[in-house]
N, C-alpha and C positions, 0 to 999 in steps of 0.2 A: 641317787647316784652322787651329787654334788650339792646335797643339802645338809646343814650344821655349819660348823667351821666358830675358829672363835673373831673376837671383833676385826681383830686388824686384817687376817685372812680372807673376811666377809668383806671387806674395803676393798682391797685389793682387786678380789672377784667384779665388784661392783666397779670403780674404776674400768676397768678394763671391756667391760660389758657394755658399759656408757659411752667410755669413746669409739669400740667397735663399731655401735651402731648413728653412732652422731657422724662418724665419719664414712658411712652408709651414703651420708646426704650431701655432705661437704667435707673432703680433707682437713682444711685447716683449723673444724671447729674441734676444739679442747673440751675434754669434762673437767669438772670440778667438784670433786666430790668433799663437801665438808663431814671431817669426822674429827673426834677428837673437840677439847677446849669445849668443856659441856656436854659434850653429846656421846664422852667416850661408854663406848659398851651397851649403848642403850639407843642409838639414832643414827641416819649420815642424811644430810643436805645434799641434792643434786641441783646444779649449774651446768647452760653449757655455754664458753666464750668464743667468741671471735671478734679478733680484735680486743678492740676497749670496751663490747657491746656482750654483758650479759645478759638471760634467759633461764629463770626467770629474770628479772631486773632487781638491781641489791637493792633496791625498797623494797621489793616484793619477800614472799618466803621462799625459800626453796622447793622442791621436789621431797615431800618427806617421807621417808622408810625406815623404819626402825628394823633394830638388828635381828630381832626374831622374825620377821617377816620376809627379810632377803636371805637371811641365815636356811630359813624352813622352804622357802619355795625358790632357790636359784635352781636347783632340780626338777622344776615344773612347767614342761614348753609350753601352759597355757600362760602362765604369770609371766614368765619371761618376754611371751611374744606380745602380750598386753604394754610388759616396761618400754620393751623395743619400737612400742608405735608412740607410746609417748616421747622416748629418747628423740625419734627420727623426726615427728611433729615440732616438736622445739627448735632442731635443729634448721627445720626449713625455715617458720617461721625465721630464727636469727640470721640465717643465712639472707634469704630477702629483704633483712631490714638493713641488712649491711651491705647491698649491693648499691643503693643511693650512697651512702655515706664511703665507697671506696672510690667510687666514683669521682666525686668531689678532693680525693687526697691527692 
């Protein structure tokens, strides 16, 4: 039903996917979806922020999915519902680690 799409379309989708569910856990948390500058047509990077505190952590790598992957399975409520425990899993995680550090501001 919702599977294909070209790069930017598949961004978009993903975006919007990611902060649905990131914000499942916590309003405030943002996705961050790197595409493009390298990676166009062929990858996208997930983060999720809040605050100054990203998730993975910018040493770390991203969340990686290439475009045939999100492209061929955003129509597939088992991959989806697999992406959405990891989205919401990060989310908590960041969400906890920011609750000392709001504490403190």
């Amino acid at each position: 039903m919702f599977s294909g799409g070209d790069y930017d379309e598949v961004a978009r989708w993903l975006r919007n996917f990611v902060t649905s569910h990131a914000k499942r856990e916590n309003p405030r948390v943002e996705a961050v979806v790197e595409a493009g500058r390298g990676r166009e047509g062929e990858s996208y990077g997930v983060r999720l922020r809040l605050g100054e505190a990203l998730r993975p952590p910018s040493g770390a790598a991203p969340v990686e999915l290439t475009h045939d992957e999100v492209a061929r399975n955003r129509g597939d409520l088992a991959w989806c519902a697999a992406l959405a425990d990891r989205v919401r899993a990060l989310a908590r995680e960041l969400s906890r680690a920011g609750v000392g550090s709001q504490r403190s501001a």
